[in-house]
C-alpha positions as YAML, in Angstrom:
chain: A
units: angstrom
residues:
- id: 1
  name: UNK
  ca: [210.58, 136.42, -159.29]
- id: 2
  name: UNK
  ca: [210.17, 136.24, -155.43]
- id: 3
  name: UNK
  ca: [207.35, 134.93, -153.81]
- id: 4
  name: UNK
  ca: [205.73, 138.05, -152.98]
- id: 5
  name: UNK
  ca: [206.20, 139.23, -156.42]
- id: 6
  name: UNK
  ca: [203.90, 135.76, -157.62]
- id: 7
  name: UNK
  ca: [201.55, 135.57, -155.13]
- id: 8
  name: UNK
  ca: [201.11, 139.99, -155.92]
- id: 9
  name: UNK
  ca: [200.73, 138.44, -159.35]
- id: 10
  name: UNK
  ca: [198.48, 135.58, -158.85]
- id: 11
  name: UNK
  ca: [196.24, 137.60, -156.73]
- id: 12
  name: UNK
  ca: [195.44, 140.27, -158.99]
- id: 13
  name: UNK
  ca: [195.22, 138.38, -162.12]
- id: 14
  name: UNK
  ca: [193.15, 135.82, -159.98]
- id: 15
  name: UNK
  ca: [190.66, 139.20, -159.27]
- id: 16
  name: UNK
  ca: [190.14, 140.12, -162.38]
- id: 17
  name: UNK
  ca: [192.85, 142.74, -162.93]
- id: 18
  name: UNK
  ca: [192.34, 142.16, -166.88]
- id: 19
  name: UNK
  ca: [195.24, 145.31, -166.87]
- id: 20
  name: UNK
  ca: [197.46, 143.45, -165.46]
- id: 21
  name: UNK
  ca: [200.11, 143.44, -168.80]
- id: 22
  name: UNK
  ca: [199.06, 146.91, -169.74]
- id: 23
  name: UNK
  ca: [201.96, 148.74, -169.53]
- id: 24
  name: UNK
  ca: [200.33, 152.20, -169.63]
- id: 25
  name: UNK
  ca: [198.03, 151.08, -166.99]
- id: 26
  name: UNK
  ca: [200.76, 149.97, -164.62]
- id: 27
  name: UNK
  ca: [202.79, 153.12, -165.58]
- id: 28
  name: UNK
  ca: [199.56, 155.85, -164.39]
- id: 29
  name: UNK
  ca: [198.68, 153.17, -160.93]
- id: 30
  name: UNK
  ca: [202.21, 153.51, -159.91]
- id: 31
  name: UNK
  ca: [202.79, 157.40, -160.18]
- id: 32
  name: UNK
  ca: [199.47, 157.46, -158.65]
- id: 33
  name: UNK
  ca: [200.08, 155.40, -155.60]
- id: 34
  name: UNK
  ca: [203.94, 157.15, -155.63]
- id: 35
  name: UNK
  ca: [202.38, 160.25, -155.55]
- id: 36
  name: UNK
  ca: [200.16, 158.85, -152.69]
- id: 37
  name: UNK
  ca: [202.94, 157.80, -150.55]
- id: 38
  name: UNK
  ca: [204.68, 161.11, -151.11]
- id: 39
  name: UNK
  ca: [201.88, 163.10, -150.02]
- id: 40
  name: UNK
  ca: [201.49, 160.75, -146.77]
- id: 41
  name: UNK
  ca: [205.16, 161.48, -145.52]
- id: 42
  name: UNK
  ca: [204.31, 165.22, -145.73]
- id: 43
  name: UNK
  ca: [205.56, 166.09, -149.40]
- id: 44
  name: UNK
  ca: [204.48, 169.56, -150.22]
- id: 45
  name: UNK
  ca: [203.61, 170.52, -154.22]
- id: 46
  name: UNK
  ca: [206.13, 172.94, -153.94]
- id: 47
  name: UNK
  ca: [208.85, 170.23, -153.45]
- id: 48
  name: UNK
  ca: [207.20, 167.95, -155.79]
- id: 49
  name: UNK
  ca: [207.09, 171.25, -158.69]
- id: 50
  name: UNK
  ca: [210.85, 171.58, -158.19]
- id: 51
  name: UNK
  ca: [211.61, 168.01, -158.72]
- id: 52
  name: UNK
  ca: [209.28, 167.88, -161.88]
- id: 53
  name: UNK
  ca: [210.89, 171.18, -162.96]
- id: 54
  name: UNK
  ca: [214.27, 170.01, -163.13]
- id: 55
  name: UNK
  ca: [215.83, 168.48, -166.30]
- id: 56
  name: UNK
  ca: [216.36, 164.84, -166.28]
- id: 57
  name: UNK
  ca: [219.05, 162.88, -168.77]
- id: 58
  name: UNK
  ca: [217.41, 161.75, -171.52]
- id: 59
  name: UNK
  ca: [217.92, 158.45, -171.13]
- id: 60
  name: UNK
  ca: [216.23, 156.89, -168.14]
- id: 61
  name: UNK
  ca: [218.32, 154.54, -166.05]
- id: 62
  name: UNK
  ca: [217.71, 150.65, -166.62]
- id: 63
  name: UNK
  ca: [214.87, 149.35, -164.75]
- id: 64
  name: UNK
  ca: [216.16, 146.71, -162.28]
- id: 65
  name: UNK
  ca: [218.75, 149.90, -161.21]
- id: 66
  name: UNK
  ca: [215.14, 152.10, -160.74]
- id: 67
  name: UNK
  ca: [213.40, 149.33, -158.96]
- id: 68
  name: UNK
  ca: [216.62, 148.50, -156.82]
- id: 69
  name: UNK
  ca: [216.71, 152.06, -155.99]
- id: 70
  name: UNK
  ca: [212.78, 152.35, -154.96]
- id: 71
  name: UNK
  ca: [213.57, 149.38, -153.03]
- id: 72
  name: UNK
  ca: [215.72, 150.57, -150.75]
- id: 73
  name: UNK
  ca: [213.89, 154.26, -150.10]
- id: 74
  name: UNK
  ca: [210.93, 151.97, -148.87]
- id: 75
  name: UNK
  ca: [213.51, 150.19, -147.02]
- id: 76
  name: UNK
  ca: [214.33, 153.51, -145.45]
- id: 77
  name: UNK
  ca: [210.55, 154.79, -144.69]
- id: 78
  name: UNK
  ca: [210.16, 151.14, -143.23]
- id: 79
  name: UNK
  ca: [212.77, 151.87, -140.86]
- id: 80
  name: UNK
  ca: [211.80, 155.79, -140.12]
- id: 81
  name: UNK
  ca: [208.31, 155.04, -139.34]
- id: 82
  name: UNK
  ca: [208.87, 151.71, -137.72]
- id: 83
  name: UNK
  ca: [206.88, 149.02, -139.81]
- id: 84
  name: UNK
  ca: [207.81, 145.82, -141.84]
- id: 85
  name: UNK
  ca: [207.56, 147.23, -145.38]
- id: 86
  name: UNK
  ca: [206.95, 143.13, -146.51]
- id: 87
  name: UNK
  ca: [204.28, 142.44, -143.48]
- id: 88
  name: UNK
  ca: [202.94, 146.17, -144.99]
- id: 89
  name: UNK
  ca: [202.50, 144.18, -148.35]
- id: 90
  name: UNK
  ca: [201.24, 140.98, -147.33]
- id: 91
  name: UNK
  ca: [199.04, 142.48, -145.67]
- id: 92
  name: UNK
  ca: [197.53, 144.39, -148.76]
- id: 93
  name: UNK
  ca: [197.70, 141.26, -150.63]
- id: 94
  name: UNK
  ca: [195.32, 139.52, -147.77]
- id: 95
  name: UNK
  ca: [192.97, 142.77, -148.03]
- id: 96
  name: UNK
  ca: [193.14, 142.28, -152.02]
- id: 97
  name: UNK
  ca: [192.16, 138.57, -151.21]
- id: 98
  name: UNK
  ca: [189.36, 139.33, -148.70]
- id: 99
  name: UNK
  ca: [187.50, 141.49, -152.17]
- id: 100
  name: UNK
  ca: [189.21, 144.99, -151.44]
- id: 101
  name: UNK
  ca: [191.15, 146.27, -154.20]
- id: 102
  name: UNK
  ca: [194.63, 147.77, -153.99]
- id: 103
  name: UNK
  ca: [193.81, 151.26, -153.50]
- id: 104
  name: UNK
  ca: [191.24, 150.93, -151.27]
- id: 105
  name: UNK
  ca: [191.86, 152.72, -148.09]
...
């Protein structure tokens, strides 16, 4: 893992984040904060209805492929909107670290 990716860990386990291996937990923060960052760069629900609409394989792609993928569209937004998507985290993690939680605004 990176050394984001362990100090993200550290920090949250470290503030009490007992959910932190709950799969279903990590599953409904991530569509939530997805969701959030769609709706931020101007998604409408009528885009977002269409793409849940559509029919997907069956078989999801493998994860790392996913994450990879994710990855780079931040990469992208980064670059469209002008900000250091890891300063963007590290921030967040000193926020987390100063007692506000992840999804505090």
């Amino acid at each position: 893992m990176s050394e984001f990716q362990n100090k993200a860990v550290r920090l949250m386990a470290g503030h009490g984040e007992d959910s932190l291996s709950d799969l279903i937990e990590r599953q409904r923060k991530l569509l939530f904060m997805s969701f959030e960052l769609y709706r931020a760069l101007g998604g409408s629900f009528d885009q977002l209805e269409a793409i849940l609409m559509r029919d997907e394989p069956e078989t999801p792609r493998r994860i790392d492929l996913v994450i990879g993928d994710l990855m780079g569209e931040l990469a992208a937004i980064g670059y469209i909107y002008d900000l250091d998507i890891m300063q963007a985290a590290h921030n967040t993690l000193d926020r987390r670290r100063e007692g506000f939680s992840f999804t505090d605004s």
